[in-house]
MIFI-227897 format. One record per residue (C-alpha): x, y, z. Coordinates in nm, 3 decimals. Example, Ala and Ser with C-alpha at 12.3 -4.5 7.8 and 13.67 -1.06 7.14 Angstrom:
2
R,xx,yy,zz
R,1.230,-0.450,0.780
R,1.367,-0.106,0.714
***
This chain:
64
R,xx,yy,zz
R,-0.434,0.602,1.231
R,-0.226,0.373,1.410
R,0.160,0.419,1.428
R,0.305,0.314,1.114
R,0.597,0.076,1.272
R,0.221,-0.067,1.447
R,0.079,-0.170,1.167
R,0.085,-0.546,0.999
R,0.252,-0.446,0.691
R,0.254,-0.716,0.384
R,0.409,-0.685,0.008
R,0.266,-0.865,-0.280
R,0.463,-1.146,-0.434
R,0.467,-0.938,-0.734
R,0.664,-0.633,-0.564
R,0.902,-0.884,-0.427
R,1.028,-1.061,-0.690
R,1.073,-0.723,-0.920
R,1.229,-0.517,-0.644
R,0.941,-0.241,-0.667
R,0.870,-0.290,-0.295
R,0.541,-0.128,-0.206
R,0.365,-0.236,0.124
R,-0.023,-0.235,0.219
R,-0.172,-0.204,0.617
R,-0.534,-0.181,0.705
R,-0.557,0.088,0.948
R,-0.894,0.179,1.137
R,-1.081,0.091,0.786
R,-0.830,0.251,0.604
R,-0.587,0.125,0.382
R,-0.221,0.267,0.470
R,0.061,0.235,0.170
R,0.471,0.276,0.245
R,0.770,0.226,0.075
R,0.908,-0.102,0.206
R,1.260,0.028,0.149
R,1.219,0.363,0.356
R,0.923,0.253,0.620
R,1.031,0.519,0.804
R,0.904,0.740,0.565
R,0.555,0.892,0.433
R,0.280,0.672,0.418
R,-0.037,0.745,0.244
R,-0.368,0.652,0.387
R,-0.646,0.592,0.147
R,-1.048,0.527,0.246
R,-1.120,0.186,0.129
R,-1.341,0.313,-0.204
R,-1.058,0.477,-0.325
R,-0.853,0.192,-0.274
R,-1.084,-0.005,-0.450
R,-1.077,0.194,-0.702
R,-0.692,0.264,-0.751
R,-0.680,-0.154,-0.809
R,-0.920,-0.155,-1.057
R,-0.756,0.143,-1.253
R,-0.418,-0.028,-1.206
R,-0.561,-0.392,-1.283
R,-0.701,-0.194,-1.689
R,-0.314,-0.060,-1.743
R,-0.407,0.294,-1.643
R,-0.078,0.295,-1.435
R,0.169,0.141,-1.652
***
């Protein structure tokens, strides 16, 4: 994976106006997640199915 300060990070309108800041990079196919209020710190790469997969769950409420 590329170098996360590399990436094209973006935030969702929905983390900005709550203040629950998470960002989202593709990286070589992947899909790379930070905390936009520490992006110096761990970022978690997912392969895209799980991605998928993860916004489905969280689209039924199984996050909440």
């Amino acid at each position: 994976m590329e170098e996360p300060e590399a990436l094209a990070w973006r935030k969702t309108r929905y983390s900005i106006a709550n203040g629950d800041c998470v960002e989202v990079a593709t990286a070589g196919g992947s899909v790379a997640v930070r905390d936009s209020k520490n992006p110096a710190g761990a970022v978690i790469k997912y392969a895209p199915g799980a991605w998928q997969m993860f916004l489905a769950a969280t689209r039924r409420g199984e996050h909440d």
